[in-house]
C-alpha angles and dihedrals in degrees: 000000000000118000121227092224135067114281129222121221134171139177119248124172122182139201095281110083125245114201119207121200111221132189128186127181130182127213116199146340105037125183102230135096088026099313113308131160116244145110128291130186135190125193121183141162112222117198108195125183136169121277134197102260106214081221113078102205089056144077128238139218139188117199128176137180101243095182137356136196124183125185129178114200091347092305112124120225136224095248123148121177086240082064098054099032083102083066108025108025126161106297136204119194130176123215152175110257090246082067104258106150104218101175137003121177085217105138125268097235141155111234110221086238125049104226126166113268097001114119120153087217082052111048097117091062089048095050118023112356108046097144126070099199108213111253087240096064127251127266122203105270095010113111146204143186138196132165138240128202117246116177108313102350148026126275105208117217125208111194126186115194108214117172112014109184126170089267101027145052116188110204133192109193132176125187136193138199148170128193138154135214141167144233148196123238084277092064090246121144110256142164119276105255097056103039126106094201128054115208120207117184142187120187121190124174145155143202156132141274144183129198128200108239100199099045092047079237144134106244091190146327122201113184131177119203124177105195115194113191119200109215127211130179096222095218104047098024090231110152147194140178128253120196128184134167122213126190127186130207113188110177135180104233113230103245113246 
């Protein structure tokens, strides 16, 4: 069931779409409305399908945002996908078939709220390619790391293969990041050298993961991140403490 020697794995997508469930929610201090504590959720269905890479050592894939709800304290909002295409449009990304993503055309774009591990250049990692395999191959309990750039720095991923079968990988994966950003006395995001509150942030989570072997797919990723965020008013050095937890469903949707 588990080989001795390193194996090799690699994405592939084809023509006919594949549609991922994902579920965000959100714990905590959240930066909207002025700053409040609460609870968000976000709820999307995600299509993906191959794409021609203009590389042609590489592999493509299209991914669009099909539906949305979002809901804050149980209350649902009025959120369309039409409303959020500025941010999350349809996306095409190349990558290496170890799942390396080398080049997307998603837009560079600010989001109006600062939240761990969402970034708008960085949607397919979120969503349906979360884990970079080494080039060597992986071996059961032997693990590997390697980072993605979300915003500003890098979030660094652990990953500990624990049951490798000839249609599964089980995963355990663990990441880590710290980033800073600033604010102005309304709690919005705003450059350095205007803001009154300095952010400094530290996100640490942890969670599992299974691939499909034989599709060349991710199955399903549920990671937990707790994110505690020193603030400092910059002028008086007066500080407190922000905390938010943050927890991820993919899902591979059952075809109808």
């Amino acid at each position: 069931m588990v080989a001795l020697a390193a194996v090799l794995f690699a994405y592939s997508f084809t023509t006919e779409p594949i549609r991922y469930d994902v579920a965000v929610e959100f714990d905590g201090y959240l930066p909207v409305l002025g700053g409040k504590n609460g609870v968000a959720k976000v709820q999307m269905a995600v299509d993906v399908v191959a794409a021609t890479p203009k590389n042609n050592a590489l592999f493509g894939a299209t991914s669009e945002i099909k539906d949305i709800a979002i809901s804050l304290n149980n209350a649902k909002l009025p959120v369309t996908v039409q409303a959020i295409q500025p941010f999350f449009p349809k996306t095409t990304i190349e990558f290496t078939p170890q799942g390396k993503i080398t080049w997307n055309n998603a837009p560079d774009v600010q989001l109006p709220a600062r939240l761990p591990g969402l970034d708008a250049k960085r949607f397919a990692d979120i969503s349906f390619m979360p884990i970079e395999f080494p080039t060597a191959g992986i071996e059961v309990n032997h693990e590997f790391s390697f980072n993605k750039r979300f915003g500003e720095s890098d979030i660094t991923y652990t990953v500990m293969p624990s049951e490798i079968t000839t249609e599964t990988i089980n995963l355990s994966i663990s990441v880590k990041q710290k980033y800073s950003s600033f604010e102005d006395d309304g709690r919005n995001l705003v450059k350095e050298e205007v803001a009154t509150h300095r952010i400094d942030t530290v996100v640490d989570g942890h969670g599992k993961a299974v691939f499909l072997t034989q599709k060349g797919c991710l199955q399903s990723i549920e990671m937990i991140a707790d994110s505690v965020s020193d603030v400092t008013n910059i002028e008086s050095g007066e500080q407190s403490r922000r905390n938010l937890k943050t927890i991820l469903r993919t899902v591979l949707a059952a075809k109808k």
